[in-house]
N, C-alpha and C positions, 0 to 999 in steps of 0.2 A: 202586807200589800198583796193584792191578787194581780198577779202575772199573767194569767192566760185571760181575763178576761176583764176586760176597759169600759166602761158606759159613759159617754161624754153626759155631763150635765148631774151625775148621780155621783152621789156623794159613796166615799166607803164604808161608811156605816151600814148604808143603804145596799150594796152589795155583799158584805159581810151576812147580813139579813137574809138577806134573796139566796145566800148559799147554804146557811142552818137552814132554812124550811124548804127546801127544793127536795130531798129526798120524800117527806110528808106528803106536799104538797102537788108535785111532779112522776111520783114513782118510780123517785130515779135509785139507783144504789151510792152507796156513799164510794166507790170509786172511781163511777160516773160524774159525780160531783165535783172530785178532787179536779179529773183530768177536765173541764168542761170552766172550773174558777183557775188552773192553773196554780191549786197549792197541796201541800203535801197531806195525807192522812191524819198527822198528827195535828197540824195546824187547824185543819176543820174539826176536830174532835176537841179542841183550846177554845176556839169560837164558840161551840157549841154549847160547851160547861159553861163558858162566859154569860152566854146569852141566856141557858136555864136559871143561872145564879141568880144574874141583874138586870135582865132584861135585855129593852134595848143598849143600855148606859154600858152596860158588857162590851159593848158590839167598839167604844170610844177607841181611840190610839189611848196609850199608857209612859208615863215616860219611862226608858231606859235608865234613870240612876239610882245605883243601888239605893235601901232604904238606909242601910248607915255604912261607912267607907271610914272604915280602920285605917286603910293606909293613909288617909288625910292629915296633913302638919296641922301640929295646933296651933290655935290661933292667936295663944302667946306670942307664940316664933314667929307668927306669921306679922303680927305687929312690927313685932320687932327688927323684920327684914327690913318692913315698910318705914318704919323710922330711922333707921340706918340708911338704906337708898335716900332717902328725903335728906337727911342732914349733910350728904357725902354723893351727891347726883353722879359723879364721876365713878362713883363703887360700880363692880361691876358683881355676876354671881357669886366668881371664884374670890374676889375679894370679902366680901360680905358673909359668904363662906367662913375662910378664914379670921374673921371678927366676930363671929359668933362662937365658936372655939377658943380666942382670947378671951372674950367674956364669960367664960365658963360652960359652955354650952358642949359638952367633951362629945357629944353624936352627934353635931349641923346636920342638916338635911342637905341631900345631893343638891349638885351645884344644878343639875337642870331642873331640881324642884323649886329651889330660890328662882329661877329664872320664870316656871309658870306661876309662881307669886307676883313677884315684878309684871308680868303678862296680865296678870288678874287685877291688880291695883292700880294699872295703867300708868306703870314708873318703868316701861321698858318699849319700844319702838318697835315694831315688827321691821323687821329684816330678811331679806334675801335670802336664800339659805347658802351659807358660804362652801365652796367646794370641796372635797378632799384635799391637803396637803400631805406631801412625804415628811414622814417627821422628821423635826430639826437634828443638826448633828450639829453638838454644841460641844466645844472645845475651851476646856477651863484648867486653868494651872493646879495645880492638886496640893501649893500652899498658900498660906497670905503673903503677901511681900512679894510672891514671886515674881510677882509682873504688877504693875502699876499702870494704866491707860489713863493720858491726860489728851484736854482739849480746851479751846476757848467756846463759846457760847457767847455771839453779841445779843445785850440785851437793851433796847431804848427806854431811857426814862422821860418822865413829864416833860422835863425842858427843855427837851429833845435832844439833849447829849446821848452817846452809846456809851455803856458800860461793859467791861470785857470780864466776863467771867470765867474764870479758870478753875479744872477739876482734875483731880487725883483720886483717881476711884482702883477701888483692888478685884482684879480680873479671878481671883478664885472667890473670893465670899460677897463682892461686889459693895465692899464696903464704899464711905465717899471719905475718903482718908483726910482729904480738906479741901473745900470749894472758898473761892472768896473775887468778890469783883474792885476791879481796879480802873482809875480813868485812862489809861495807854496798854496797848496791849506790846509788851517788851520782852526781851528775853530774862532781865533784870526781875521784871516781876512772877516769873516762869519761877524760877530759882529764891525768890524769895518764899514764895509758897512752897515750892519742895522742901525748903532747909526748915519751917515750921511742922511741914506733914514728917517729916523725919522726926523732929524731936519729939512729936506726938505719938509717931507707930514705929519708930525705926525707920531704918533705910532699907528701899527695894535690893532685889537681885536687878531687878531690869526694869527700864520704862518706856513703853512704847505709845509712840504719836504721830501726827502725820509729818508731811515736810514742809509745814510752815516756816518757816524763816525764824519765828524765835524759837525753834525749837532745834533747828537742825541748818548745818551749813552742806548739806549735803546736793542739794540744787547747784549752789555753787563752785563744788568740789575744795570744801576746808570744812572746819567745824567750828561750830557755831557755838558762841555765849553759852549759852545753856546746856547741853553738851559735853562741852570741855570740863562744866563745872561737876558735874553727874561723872565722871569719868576720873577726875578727880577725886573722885571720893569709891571708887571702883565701882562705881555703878554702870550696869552695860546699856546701851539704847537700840530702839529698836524704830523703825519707820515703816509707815504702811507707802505702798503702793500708792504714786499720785489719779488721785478721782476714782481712789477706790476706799470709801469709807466706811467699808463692810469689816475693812480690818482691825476697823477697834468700833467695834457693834455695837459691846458694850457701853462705852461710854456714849454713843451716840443715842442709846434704847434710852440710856440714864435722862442724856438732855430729853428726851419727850416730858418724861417726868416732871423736870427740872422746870420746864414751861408752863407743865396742866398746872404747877404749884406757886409759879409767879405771878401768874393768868388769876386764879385767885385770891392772892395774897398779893395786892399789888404795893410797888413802894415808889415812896414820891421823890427821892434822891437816890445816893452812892450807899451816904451810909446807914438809908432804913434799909435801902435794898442788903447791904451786909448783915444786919440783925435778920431780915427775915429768911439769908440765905443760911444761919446758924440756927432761925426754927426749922427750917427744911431737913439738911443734914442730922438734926436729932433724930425726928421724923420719920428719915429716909431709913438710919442705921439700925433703931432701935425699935421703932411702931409698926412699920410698914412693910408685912409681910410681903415678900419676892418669889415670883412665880417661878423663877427658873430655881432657885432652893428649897422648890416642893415647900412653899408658903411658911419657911422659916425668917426670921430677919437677917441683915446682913452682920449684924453684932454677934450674931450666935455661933454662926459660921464660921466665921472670924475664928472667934474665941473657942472653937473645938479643934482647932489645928495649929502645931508649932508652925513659928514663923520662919519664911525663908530668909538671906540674909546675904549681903555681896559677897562676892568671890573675886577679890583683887589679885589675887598670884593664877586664879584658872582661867581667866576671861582676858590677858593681856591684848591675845590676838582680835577678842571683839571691838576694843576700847583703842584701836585707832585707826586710820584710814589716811589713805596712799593717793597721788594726783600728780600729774605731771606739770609741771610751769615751764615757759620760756624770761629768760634772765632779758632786762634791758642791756641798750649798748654800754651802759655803765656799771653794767654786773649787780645790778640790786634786782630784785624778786620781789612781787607784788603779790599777797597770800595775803586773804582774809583783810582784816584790818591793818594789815603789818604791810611795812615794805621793809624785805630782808638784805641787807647787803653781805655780797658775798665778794666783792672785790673783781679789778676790774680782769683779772685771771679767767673770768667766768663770767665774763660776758656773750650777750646772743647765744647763751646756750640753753640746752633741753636739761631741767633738772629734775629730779625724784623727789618727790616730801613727802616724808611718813611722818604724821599728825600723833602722839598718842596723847594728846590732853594737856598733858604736862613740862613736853619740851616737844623739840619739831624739829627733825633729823632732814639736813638738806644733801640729796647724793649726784655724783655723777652718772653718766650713763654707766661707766664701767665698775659702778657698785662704791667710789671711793665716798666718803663720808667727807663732806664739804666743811659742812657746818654743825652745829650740835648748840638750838635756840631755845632758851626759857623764855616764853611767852607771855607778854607784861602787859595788861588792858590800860596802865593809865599811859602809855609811849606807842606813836606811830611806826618812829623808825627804831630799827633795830639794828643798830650799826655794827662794824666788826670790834668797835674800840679802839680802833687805830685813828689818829686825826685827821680829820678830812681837807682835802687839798692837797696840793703840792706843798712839797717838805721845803724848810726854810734855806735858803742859801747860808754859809758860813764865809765872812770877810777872812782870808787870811792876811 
């Protein structure tokens, strides 16, 4: 381009021209020229070989790309992205990335090269440019087992019942230990899926979940079904923060997943939706390289660390929890599902209950030990065993 000098209406060919023959033509010197068209020495002395070589045709713009470009992906690969995006729209670079590596490809091309692919083939959106973020500080247990994050996921089927989907997923390798949906969301069925995901991977050290009601009687000050039964078996539990669901992230990033994959796989009942949520979890564990495992599977991960394992004699202190009651004017106690009678010695009074899962210690204010309850799901009342009423008269 000439800088210093503009002619509306005249082409730059035409001035390009008008600057090679000006020194001939004009008697000017070729510094007078440079400074007079506004471009450097060397540039008018490129013009001018041009214009000896070719003529006017010299004088043309040229395109800037090189004549052959090594760095260029080949076009095998480049297919290949392009059939990968198309079959799997949802792939992203880093994903696509990493399935070109599974397939054998041991040097992929950088994730922002697959993306000007995607760009080029017009299998990718132009976008905003997103801002800087501080990078994540991401907190993972350093075994399998150690921790275990469950949640329910409602899902609607065709005829318009909700299904409740429940997941035990493993917080160090993010495996999905066992997902399966059921028509009631229970505490019944909490425990029924753990006591399966156990005999499949073992039992956790710990499981943590929010305060939903089947999961935790901690809203209410007792403990809840599900719980009691994890406790039981010394497994410890763990609650997030209410309306704070950042606390098991993981399992919450999983449900996106969980959706992009029912979103396309859709199922027309309970129990196609079961078969498809057992393609999912192969899927999930074994194919479907994970971004926070640096684009290993969760199977892998898994299986490169021993497992962690409960600790029933170290964790007694975590495995119960404490609530004060007041006693009717009849001395029974209203906890959980139970109503405990403690006789009418101890009525209208303030009592202590320490819960540990397996029995349920009722105390006075001044520490004395009331009562000492095994706790029975299929009995309301928990009586003393002594017979109720008034004792019988004897005729002498």
């Amino acid at each position: 381009m000439l800088a210093g000098m503009r002619l509306e209406g005249v082409s730059r060919v035409e001035q390009r021209l008008d600057m090679v023959l000006a020194p001939e033509r004009d008697g000017l010197k070729v510094r007078e020229v440079c400074a007079l068209f506004g471009v450097s020495r060397d540039t008018f002395y490129r013009w001018r070989e041009r214009y000896e070589a070719e003529g006017i045709a010299g004088l043309e713009d040229r395109s800037s790309r090189p004549a052959r470009s090594p760095g260029r992906i080949n076009p095998a690969i480049e297919q290949h992205i392009v059939e990968l995006r198309t079959s799997h729209p949802r792939w992203g670079p880093r994903r696509l990335r990493a399935e070109l590596r599974r397939r054998g490809n041991e040097h992929p091309p950088a994730r922002s090269t697959i993306e000007r692919v995607l760009h080029r083939n017009g299998l990718l959106a132009d976008a905003s440019p997103v801002p800087a973020r501080k990078p994540l500080r991401r907190f993972v247990r350093s075994q399998p087992n150690e921790l275990w994050q469950t949640d329910v996921l409602d899902w609607p089927l065709p005829d318009g019942t909700i299904a409740h989907i429940y997941t035990f997923l493993d917080d160090h390798s993010r495996l999905c230990v066992a997902v399966h949906a059921y028509a009631e969301e229970t505490a019944a069925n909490a425990i029924d899926l753990f006591d399966k995901a156990c005999d499949a991977c073992g039992a956790p050290h710990t499981v943590l979940s929010d305060r939903g009601p089947i999961f935790t009687g901690i809203t209410f000050g007792c403990v809840g079904a599900f719980e009691r039964h994890l406790w039981q078996r010394g497994v410890c539990t763990l609650n997030g923060r209410a309306y704070h669901p950042q606390t098991q992230g993981k399992v919450e990033r999983y449900h996106r997943t969980l959706i992009e994959w029912l979103t396309d796989h859709p199922a027309r009942n309970l129990a196609a939706l079961n078969r498809t949520l057992a393609r999912f979890r192969a899927d999930y564990n074994h194919d479907r390289p994970h971004q926070a495992l640096d684009d290993d599977t969760p199977a892998v991960v898994w299986a490169a660390t021993a497992r962690a394992v409960p600790d029933p004699h170290g964790t007694v202190e975590r495995r119960q929890r404490e609530t004060l009651r007041s006693t009717s004017n009849n001395g029974n106690l209203g906890y959980g599902e139970w109503t405990i009678a403690l006789g009418r010695n101890w009525m209208s009074t303030k009592v202590r209950i320490v819960d540990h899962g397996d029995h349920i210690n009722c105390y006075a204010a001044d520490g004395t030990l009331i009562r000492h309850v095994i706790p029975d799901p299929n009995r309301h009342y928990l009586g003393t065993g002594k017979p109720r009423g008034r004792p019988p008269r004897h005729l002498t």
